[in-house]
C-alpha positions as CSV (number, residue, x, y, z in Angstrom):
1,X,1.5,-7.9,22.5
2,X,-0.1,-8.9,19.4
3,X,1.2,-9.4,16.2
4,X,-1.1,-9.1,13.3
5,X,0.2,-9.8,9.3
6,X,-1.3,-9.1,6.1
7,X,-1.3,-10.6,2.5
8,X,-3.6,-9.2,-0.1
9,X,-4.4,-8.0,-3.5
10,X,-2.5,-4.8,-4.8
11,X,-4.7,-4.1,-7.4
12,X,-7.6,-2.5,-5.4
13,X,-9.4,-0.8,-7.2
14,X,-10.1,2.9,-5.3
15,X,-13.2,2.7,-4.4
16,X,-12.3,-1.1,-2.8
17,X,-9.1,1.0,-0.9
18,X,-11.9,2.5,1.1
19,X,-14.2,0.1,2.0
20,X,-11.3,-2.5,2.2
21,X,-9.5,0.3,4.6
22,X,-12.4,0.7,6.9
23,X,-13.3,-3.3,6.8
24,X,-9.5,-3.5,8.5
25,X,-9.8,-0.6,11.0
26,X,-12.5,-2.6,12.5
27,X,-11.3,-5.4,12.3
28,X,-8.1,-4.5,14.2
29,X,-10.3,-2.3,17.0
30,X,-10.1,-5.2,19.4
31,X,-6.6,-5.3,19.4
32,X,-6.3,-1.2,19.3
33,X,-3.0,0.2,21.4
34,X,0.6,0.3,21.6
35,X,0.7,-3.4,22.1
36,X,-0.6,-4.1,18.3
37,X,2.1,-4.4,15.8
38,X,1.2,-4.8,12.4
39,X,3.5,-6.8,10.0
40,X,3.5,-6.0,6.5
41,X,5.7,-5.9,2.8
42,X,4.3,-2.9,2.3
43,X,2.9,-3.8,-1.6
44,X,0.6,-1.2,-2.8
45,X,-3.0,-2.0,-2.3
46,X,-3.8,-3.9,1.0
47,X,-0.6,-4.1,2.4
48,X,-0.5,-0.5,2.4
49,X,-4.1,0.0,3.5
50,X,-3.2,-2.3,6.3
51,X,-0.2,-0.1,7.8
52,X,-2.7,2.8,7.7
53,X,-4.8,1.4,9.7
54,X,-2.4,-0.3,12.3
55,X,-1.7,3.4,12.9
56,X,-4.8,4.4,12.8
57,X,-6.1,2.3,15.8
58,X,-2.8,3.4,17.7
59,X,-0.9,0.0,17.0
60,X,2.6,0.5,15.0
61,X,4.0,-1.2,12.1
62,X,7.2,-3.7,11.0
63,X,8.3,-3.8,7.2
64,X,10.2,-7.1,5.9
65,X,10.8,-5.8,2.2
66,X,11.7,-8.9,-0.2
67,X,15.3,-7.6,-1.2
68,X,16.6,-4.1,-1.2
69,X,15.8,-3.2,-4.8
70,X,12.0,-3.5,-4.2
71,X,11.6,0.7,-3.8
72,X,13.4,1.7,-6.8
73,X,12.2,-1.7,-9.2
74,X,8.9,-2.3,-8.1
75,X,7.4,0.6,-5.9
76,X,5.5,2.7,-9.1
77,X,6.6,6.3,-9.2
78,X,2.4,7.1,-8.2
79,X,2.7,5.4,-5.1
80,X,6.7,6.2,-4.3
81,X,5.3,9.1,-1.9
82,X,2.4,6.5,-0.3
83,X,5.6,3.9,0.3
84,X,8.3,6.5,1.9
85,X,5.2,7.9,4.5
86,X,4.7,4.1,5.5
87,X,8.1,3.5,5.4
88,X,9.5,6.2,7.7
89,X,7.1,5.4,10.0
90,X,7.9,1.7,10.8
91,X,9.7,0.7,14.0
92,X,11.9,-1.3,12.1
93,X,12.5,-2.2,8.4
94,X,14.1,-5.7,7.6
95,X,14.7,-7.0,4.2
96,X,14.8,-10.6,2.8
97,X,18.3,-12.1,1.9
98,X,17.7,-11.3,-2.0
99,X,19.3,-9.0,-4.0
100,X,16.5,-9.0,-6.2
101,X,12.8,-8.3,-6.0
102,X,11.0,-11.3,-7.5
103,X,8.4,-14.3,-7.2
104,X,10.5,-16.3,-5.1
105,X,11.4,-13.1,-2.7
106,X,7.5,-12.3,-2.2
107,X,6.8,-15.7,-1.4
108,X,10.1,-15.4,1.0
109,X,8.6,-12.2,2.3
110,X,5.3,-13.8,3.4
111,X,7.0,-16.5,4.6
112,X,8.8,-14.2,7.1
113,X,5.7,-12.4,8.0
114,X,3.7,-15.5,8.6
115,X,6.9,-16.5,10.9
116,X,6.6,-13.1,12.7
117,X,2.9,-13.1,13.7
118,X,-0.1,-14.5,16.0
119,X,-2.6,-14.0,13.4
120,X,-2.9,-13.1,9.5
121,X,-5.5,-10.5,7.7
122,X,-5.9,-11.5,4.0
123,X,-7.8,-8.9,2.0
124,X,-8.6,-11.5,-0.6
125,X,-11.1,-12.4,-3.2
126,X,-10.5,-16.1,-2.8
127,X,-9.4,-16.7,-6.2
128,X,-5.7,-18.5,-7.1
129,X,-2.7,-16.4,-7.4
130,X,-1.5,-14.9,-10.3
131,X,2.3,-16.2,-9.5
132,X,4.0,-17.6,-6.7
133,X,4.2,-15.4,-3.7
134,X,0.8,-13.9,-4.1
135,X,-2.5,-13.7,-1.7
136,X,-3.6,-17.4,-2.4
137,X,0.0,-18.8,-1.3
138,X,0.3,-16.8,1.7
139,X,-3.1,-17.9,3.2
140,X,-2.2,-21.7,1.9
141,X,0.9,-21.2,4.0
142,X,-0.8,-19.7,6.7
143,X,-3.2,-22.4,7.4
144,X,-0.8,-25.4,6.4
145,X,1.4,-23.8,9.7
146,X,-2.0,-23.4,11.9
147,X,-1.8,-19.4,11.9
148,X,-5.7,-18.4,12.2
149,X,-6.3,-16.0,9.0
150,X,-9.2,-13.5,8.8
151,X,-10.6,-13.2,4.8
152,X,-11.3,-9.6,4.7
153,X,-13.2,-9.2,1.7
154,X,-16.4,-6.4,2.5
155,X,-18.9,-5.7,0.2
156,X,-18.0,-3.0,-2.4
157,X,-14.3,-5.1,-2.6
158,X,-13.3,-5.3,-6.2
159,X,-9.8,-5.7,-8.3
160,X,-8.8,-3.6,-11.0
């Protein structure tokens, strides 16, 4: 089995959601099957794009949400509908030990993916995070524990 994560920006703009979403398909082709499990918070933007495309390539997909509020605080009522498809089709949804959605619980968050998985994906522009928990952080983390990270950042990538 392998376990894949993924940190990366939420902003996308939507032309970057497709390029980004077919840069991570292929990317996840070699590992293609019911043994790939994609981790994920399930942010809009690349999280998301990366869930789609676990299922895409046949693999399935584990949430770890930061606290339990994060739907109805911090899931925008535009992407509510993207969130519950993802959502109900997860093999299993944990949550962080928050009982609110904040910087501290999305650092948390990635924390528990990084602990969860072989390797990361990190759609990311390589610039500094805007606030603690963000892409930047994660991939620190990442490489500071040794977990091999992919920069998926294709041409045509661009935040809003």
């Amino acid at each position: 089995m392998t376990r894949i994560g993924i940190t990366g920006h939420s902003n996308l703009t939507e032309r970057a959601a497709e390029v980004v979403h077919a840069a991570l398909r292929d990317a996840l082709v070699p590992y293609a099957g019911a043994e790939l499990v994609g981790v994920t918070c399930l942010a809009k933007g690349a999280d998301q794009i990366f869930a789609r495309a676990v299922l895409d390539v046949g693999g399935r997909v584990e949430i770890i949400l930061p606290a339990p509020d994060y739907r109805e605080e911090k899931v925008k009522p535009d992407n509510r509908a993207a969130f519950d498809e993802l959502l109900i089709q997860a093999a299993c949804v944990r949550y962080m030990p928050f009982l609110t959605s904040g910087r501290e619980a999305y650092m948390a968050a990635g924390e528990e993916v990084l602990k969860r998985v072989d390797r990361l994906m990190a759609v990311w522009d390589g610039r500094p995070s805007g606030g603690l928990g963000g892409t930047a952080d994660v991939v620190e983390h990442a490489r500071l524990l040794g977990t091999p990270v992919d920069v998926i950042w294709p041409d045509g990538a661009e935040r809003s």
